[in-house]
C-alpha positions in Angstrom: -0.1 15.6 -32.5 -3.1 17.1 -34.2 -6.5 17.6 -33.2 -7.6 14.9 -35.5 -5.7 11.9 -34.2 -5.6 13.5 -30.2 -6.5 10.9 -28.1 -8.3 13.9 -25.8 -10.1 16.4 -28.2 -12.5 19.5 -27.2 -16.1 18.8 -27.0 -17.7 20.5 -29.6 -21.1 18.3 -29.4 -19.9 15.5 -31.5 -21.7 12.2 -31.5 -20.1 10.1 -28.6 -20.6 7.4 -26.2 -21.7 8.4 -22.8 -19.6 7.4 -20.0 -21.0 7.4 -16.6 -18.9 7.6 -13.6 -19.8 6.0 -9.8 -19.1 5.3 -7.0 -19.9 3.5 -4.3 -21.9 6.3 -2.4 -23.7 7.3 -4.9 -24.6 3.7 -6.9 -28.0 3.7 -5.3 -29.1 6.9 -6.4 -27.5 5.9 -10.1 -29.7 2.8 -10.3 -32.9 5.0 -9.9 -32.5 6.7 -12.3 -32.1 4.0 -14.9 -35.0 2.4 -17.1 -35.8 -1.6 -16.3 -33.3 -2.7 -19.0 -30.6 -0.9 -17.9 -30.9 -1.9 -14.3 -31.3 -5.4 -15.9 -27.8 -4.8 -17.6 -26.2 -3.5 -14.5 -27.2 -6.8 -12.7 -26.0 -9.1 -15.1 -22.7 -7.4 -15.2 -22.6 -7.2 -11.7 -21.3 -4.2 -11.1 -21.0 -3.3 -7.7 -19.5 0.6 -8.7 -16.1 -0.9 -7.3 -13.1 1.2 -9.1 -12.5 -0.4 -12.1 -15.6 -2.4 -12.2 -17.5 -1.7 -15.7 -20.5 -2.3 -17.3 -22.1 -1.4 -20.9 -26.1 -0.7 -20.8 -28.6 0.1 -23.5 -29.0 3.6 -24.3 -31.8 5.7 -25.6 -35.1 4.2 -25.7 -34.0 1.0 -26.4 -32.1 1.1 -29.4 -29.8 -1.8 -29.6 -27.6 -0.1 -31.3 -27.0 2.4 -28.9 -24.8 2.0 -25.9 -23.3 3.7 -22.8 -20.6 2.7 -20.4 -20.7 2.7 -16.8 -17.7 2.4 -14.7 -16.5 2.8 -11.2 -14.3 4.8 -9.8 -13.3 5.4 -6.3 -14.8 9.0 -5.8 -16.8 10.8 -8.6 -15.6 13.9 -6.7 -11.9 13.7 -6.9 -10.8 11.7 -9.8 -7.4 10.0 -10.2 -4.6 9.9 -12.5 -5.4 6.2 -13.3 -9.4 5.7 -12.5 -10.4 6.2 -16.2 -7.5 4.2 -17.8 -9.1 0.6 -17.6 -11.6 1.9 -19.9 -9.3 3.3 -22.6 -7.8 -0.1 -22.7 -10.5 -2.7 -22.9 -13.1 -0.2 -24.4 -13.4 -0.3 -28.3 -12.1 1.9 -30.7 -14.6 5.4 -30.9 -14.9 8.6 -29.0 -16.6 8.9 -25.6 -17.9 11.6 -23.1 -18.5 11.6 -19.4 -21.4 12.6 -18.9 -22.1 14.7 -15.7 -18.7 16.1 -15.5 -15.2 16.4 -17.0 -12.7 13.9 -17.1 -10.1 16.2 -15.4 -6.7 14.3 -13.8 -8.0 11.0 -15.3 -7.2 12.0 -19.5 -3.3 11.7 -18.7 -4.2 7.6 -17.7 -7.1 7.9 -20.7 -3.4 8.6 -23.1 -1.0 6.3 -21.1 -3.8 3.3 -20.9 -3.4 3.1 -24.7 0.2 3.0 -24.9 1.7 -0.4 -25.9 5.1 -1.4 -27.0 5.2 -3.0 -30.5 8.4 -2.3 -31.8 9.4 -5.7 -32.2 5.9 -7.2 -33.3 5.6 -8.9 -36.8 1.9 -7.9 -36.6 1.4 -5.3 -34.2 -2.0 -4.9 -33.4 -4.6 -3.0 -35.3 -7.1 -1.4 -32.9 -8.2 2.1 -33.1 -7.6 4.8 -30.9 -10.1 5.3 -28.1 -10.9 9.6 -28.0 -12.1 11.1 -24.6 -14.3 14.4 -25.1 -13.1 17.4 -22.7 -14.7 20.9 -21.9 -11.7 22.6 -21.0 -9.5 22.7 -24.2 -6.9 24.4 -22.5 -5.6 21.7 -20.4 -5.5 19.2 -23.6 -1.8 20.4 -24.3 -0.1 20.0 -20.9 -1.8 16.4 -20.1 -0.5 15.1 -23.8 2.8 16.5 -23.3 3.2 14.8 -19.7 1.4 12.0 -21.2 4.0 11.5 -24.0 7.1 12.4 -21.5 6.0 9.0 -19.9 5.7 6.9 -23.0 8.4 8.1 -24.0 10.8 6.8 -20.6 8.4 3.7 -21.9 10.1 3.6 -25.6 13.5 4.1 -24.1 13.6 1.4 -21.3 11.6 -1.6 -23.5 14.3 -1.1 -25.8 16.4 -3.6 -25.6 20.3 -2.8 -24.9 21.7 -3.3 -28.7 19.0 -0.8 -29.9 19.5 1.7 -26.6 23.1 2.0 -26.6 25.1 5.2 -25.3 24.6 6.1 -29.5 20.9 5.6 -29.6 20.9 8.0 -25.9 22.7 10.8 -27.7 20.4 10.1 -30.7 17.6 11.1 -28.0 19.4 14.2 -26.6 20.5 15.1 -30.8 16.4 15.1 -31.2 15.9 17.6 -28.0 18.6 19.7 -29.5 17.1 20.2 -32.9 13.7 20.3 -31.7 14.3 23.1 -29.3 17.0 24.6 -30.5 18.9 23.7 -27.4 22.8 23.6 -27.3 24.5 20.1 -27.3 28.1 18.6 -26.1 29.0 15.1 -26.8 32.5 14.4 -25.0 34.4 10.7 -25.6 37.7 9.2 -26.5 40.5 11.1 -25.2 38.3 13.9 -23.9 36.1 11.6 -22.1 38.9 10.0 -20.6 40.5 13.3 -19.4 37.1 15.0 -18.6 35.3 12.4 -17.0 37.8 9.9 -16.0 35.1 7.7 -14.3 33.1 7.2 -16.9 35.9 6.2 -19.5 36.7 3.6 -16.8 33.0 2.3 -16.6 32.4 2.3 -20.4 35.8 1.9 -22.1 35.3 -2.3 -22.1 32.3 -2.0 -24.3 32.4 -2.8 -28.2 33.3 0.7 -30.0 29.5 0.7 -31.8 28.7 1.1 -27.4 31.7 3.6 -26.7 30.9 5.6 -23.2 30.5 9.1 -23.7 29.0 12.4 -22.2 25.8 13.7 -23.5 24.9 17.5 -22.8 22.5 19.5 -23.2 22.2 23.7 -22.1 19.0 25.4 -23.0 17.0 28.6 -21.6 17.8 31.9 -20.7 21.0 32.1 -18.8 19.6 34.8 -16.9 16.8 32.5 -15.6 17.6 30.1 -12.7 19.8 27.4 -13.6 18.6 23.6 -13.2 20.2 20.4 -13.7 18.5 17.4 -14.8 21.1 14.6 -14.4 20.4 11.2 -15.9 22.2 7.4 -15.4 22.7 5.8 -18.9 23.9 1.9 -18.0 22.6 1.4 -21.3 23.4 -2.7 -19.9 24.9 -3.8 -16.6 26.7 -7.2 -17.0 27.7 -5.9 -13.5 31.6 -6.1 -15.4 34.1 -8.3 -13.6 32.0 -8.8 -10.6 29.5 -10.3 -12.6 26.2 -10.6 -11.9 24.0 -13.4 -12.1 22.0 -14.9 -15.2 18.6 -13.7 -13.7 20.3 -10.3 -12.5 21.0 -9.3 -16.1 17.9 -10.5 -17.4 16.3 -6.7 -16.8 19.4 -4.8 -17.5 18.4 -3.2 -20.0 16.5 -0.9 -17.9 19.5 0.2 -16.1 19.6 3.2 -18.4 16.4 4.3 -17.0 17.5 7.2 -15.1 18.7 8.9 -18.8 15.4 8.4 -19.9 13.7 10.1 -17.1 16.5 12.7 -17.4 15.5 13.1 -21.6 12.1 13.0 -20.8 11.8 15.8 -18.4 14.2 18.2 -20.3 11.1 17.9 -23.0 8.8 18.6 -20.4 11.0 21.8 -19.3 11.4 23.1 -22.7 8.4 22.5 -24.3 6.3 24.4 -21.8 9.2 27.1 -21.9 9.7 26.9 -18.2 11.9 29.9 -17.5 14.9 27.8 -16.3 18.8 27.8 -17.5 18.5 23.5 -18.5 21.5 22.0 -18.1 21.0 18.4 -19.2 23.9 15.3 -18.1 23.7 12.1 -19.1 26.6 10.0 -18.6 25.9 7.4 -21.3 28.2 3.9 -20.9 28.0 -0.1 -21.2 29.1 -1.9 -18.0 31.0 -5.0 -19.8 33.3 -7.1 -19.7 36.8 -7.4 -21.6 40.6 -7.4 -20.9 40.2 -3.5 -20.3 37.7 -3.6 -17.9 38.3 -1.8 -14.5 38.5 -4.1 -11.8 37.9 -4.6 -8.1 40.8 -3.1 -6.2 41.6 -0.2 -9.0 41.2 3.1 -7.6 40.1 5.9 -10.1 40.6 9.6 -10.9 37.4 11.5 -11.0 36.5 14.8 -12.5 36.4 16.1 -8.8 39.9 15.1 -8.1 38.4 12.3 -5.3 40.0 8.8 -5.3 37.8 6.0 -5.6 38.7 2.5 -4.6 36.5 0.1 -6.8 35.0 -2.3 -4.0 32.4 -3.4 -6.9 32.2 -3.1 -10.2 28.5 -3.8 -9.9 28.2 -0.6 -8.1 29.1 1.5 -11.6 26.0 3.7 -12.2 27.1 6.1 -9.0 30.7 6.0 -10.5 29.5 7.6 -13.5 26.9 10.3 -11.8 29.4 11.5 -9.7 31.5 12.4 -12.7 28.0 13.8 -13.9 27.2 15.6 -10.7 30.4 17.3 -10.3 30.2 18.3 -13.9 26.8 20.1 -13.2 27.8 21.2 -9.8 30.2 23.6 -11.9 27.3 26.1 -13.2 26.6 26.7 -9.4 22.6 25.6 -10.2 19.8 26.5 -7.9 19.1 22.5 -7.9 20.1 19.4 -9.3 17.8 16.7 -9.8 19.3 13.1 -10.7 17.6 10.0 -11.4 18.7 6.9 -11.6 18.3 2.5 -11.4 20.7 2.7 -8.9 20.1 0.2 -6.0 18.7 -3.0 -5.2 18.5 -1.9 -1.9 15.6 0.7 -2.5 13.2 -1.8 -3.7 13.7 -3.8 -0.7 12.9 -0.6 1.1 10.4 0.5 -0.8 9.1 -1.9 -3.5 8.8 -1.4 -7.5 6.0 1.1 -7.2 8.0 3.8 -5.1 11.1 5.9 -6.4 13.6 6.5 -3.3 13.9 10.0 -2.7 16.8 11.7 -1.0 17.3 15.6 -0.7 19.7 17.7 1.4 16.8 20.3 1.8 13.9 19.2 4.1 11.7 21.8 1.6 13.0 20.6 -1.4 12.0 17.0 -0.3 8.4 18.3 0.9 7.5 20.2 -2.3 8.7 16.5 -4.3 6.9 14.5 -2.0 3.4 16.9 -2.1 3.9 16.8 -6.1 3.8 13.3 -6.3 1.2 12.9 -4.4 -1.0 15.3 -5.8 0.0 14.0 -9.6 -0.5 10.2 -8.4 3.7 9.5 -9.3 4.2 9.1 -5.2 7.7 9.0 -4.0 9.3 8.2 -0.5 12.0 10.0 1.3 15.0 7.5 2.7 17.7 9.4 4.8 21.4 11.1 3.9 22.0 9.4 7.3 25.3 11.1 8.4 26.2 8.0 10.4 26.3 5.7 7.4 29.5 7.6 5.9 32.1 5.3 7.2 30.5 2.2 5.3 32.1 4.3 2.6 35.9 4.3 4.1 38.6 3.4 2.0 42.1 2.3 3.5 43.9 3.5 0.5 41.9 6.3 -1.5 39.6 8.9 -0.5 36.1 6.5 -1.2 35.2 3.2 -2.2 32.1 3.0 -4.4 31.2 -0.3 -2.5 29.8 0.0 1.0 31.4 -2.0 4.2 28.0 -2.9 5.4 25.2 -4.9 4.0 22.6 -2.2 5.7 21.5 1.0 4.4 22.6 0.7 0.9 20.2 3.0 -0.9 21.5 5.7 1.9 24.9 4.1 1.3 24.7 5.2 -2.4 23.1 8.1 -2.1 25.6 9.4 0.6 28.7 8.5 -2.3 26.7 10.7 -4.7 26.2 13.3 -2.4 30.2 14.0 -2.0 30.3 15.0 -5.3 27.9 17.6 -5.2 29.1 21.0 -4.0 28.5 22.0 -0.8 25.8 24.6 -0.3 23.8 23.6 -3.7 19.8 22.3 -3.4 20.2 18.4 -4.6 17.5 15.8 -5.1 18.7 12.5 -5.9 15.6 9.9 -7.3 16.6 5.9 -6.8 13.6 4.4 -9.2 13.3 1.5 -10.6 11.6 2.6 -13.8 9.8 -0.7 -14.3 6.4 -2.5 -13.3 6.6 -6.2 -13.0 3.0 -6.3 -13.0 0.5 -4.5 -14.6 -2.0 -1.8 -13.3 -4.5 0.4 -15.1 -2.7 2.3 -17.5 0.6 1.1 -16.6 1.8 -2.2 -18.4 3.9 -4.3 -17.5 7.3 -3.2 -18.5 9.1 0.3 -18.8 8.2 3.2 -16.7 8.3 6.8 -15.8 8.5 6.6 -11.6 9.1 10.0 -10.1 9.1 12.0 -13.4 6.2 13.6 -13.2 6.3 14.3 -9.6 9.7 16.3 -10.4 7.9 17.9 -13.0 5.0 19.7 -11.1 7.4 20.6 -8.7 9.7 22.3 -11.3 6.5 23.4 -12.6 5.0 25.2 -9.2 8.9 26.5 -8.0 9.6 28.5 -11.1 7.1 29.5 -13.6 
C-alpha cells in the first residue's frame, strides 16, 4: 500500500482534524478547558466520555467551518485495539490527529473499522477513506500488515463456497508462493488418495471444479526453527451423508476458516521475515454428498497408518487435519499451530467471541493466552483431558472420529487430533469460529480473524 492511500500515514504537520480522547476520569477537567460553545456542543450531544460515545464541537475561534471530534474511550492511558475504530467508521472521509497523544494499539481497529465486504454489491459504496496521523512512522508497517492479515481471513470466509473452493484456497497459497518466493506442493487424484488417504475420502464426492487436494507451502531458512501453520479448508460442510440441517448449512461456508487463518499468518511470518523454517498445510476439500461419499460405518486408512471408524460424517474437518498433522509432524517442527471451525461444542463452551485453545505444553498455552490478551484477540484454554480418550473407542478400528459421549466434545476433538501428532513435538491446536454474528467496533458482522493475531505475537516474541 503506499503512503498516499495508507489509511495511517506519518505526521508531517498536515492540516487535520483534531481528535480528542476521554475518559471518564478525566471528562471534568476536559470540559474546563473548552470555550462556551464547545461545552454547549458537548451537552447537546450528550456525551458522557463513555467508550464509544462521540461528539463533534466547533473549533478555532468559532469558525463554523472548522471542527474537532471528541470521543470516549475507556482509558486515555492504555488504549485498545478497538477504542478508536467507531470513529473510523461513522466519521467522514478526511485525515485526523489525536491530539495530546499518539493513537498507538488503536490504528490496527482505525484500518479494520473501514473494512467492508462488497464483492458482491451492484453499487458498492463510495466513501472515502478516513487517514489517522501517527508520530511513530515506524510502527505504520507492522499494524497494516496485521491489519490486512485480518481482512484478509475477512475476504476469504465472506466468500461464498462456489467462489472459495479447494481451487480458489490454492489460488491463495499460489499468491504466497510467488509473492515470497516460497516453495509450493499441490497433491490430488491418485497422489492425494495414496498420500493422504483421509482427505480423498472427505473430498472425493465433490464436483471435479471442487476436487480435494493438499496445499503446501515451505519457506525460510531450513537452518532456522521449523514451524507449522496447519489450516482446515471445508471449503462447505453439507455435513455429507449425515446431513445436517437447512439452518446448519446456512454458515458453511465459513467452515474453511481455519485455511484462512492458516494463509493469513504464513503472510504475516514471511513478510516480516521471521527467522522460521514455514511449513504451511492446508488440507483443502468439499464435504458433499454423492454415490461416492464415505459413509457412516466405513473405516479409513490414514497417512499415519491409524484406522478410523467413521461414526459421523459431520465430524470431517478432524479427518482431514489429522492427515494434515501427521504430514507436518514429519519435519520434526519445534511447534505446530492448527486452526480450525471445528466444533459446535466450543461455542457452547465459550461463545462466538473466544477461540478454544488446546496445547500439550502448559508454556506454550501461557505465552498464547498472554499474547491475546495483550493484542485484544483473547483466547481460552479447554483441556486434553486424558479421561475423555475412551469416548473415542472403536470396537473395530483403532479410532472413531465420532465421540461416544455427548460431553466434552471440543476436548473430544481435540484429543482425536492430538493422536496424530508425534509424540514429544510442542502443538497448539485453535477451535474458532471465525465469525461474529453481531457487530462490534471494527468488527462487522461476518468473517473473522479469531486467534490469529494472538498466534502471531506469540511467534513474533518466541523467535525473532
Amino acid at each position: 500500500m503506499s503512503d498516499k492511500n495508507a489509511l495511517i500515514q506519518p505526521d508531517r504537520g498536515q492540516k487535520a482534524v483534531s481528535i480528542h480522547l476521554v475518559d471518564k476520569d478525566g471528562l471534568e477537567k476536559f470540559l474546563k478547558s473548552l470555550s462556551v460553545p464547545q461545552r454547549a456542543a458537548i451537552a447537546a450531544n450528550r456525551f458522557a466520555g463513555a467508550a464509544n460515545d462521540l461528539a463533534i464541537i466547533p473549533d478555532g475561534d468559532g469558525d463554523s467551518d472548522v471542527w474537532a471530534v471528541v470521543a470516549g474511550v475507556a482509558d486515555t492511558a492504555a488504549l485498545t485495539t478497538w477504542c478508536m475504530a467507531r470513529l473510523a467508521e461513522k466519521l467522514p472521509a478526511g485525515t485526523y490527529r489525536r491530539v495530546g497523544g499518539e493513537p498507538g494499539a488503536a490504528m490496527l481497529g482505525w484500518i479494520a473499522g473501514q473494512y467492508s465486504f462488497e464483492r458482491y454489491l451492484s453499487e458498492p459504496g463510495d466513501e472515502g477513506p478516513r487517514v489517522l496521523l501517527t508520530g511513530e512512522p515506524k510502527a505504520i508497517d507492522a499494524v497494516t500488515a496485521e491489519a490486512e492479515a485480518v481482512m484478509l481471513v475477512r475476504d476469504l470466509v465472506n466468500t461464498p463456497a462456489e467462489d472459495m473452493g479447494p481451487a480458489q484456497l490454492e489460488t491463495e497459497a499460489e499468491n504466497l508462493h510467488k509473492s515470497y518466493r516460497a516453495e509450493i506442493r499441490i497433491t490430488r487424484g491418485d497422489l492425494l488418495e495414496r498420500d493422504f488417504p483421509m482427505v480423498h475420502a472427505v473430498g472425493r464426492a465433490a464436483s471435479r471444479s471442487h476436487a480435494p487436494r493438499m496445499i503446501e507451502l515451505e519457506w525460510g531458512d531450513p537452518a532456522h526453527p521449523r514451524v507449522a501453520i496447519v489450516g482446515k479448508g471445508v471449503c462447505f460442510d453439507s455435513g455429507g451423508l449425515d446431513i445436517k440441517p437447512g439452518a446448519g448449512m446456512l454458515l458453511m461456508k465459513k467452515d474453511m476458516g481455519g485455511a484462512a487463518h492458516a494463509l493469513a499468518l504464513a503472510r504475516l511470518i514471511m513478510g516480516a521475515n521471521l527467522p522460521v523454517r514455514l511449513h504451511l498445510l492446508v488440507p483443502a476439500v468439499e464435504n458433499a454428498i454423492a454415490g461416492n461419499a464415505f459413509r457412516p460405518g466405513d473405516v479409513l486408512k490414514s497417512r499415519a497408518g491409524i484406522s478410523v471408524e467413521i461414526g459421523n460424517t459431520d465430524a470431517e474437518g478432524r479427518l482431514i487435519l489429522g492427515d494434515a498433522l501427521t504430514r507436518a509432524g514429519e519435519g520434526k517442527p519445534d511447534l505446530i499451530i492448527d486452526f480450525a471451525t471445528l466444533t459446535g461444542a466450543a461455542r457452547v463452551a465459550v461463545g462466538p467471541d473466544l477461540p478454544a485453545l488446546f496445547t500439550r505444553l502448559d508454556a506454550t498455552a501461557d505465552a498464547l493466552l498472554a499474547a491475546g490478551k495483550a493484542q485484544d484477540d483473547p483466547c481460552w484454554r479447554l483441556p486434553l483431558h486424558e479421561g475423555y480418550r475412551e469416548y473415542l473407542k472403536s470396537d473395530i478400528a483403532d479410532i472413531n472420529n465420532a465421540g461416544s459421549s455427548g460431553f466434552a466434545g471440543a476436548s473430544t476433538a481435540a484429543l482425536f487430533l492430538d493422536r496424530f501428532v508425534p509424540k514429544g513435538i510442542d502443538w497448539a491446536h485453535f477451535d474458532t469460529f471465525a465469525w461474529r454474528p453481531a457487530a462490534k467496533p471494527g468488527r462487522p458482522k461476518g468473517g473473522d480473524a479469531l486467534g490469529l493475531r494472538a498466534a502471531w505475537h506469540m511467534l513474533r516474541a518466541r523467535y525473532a
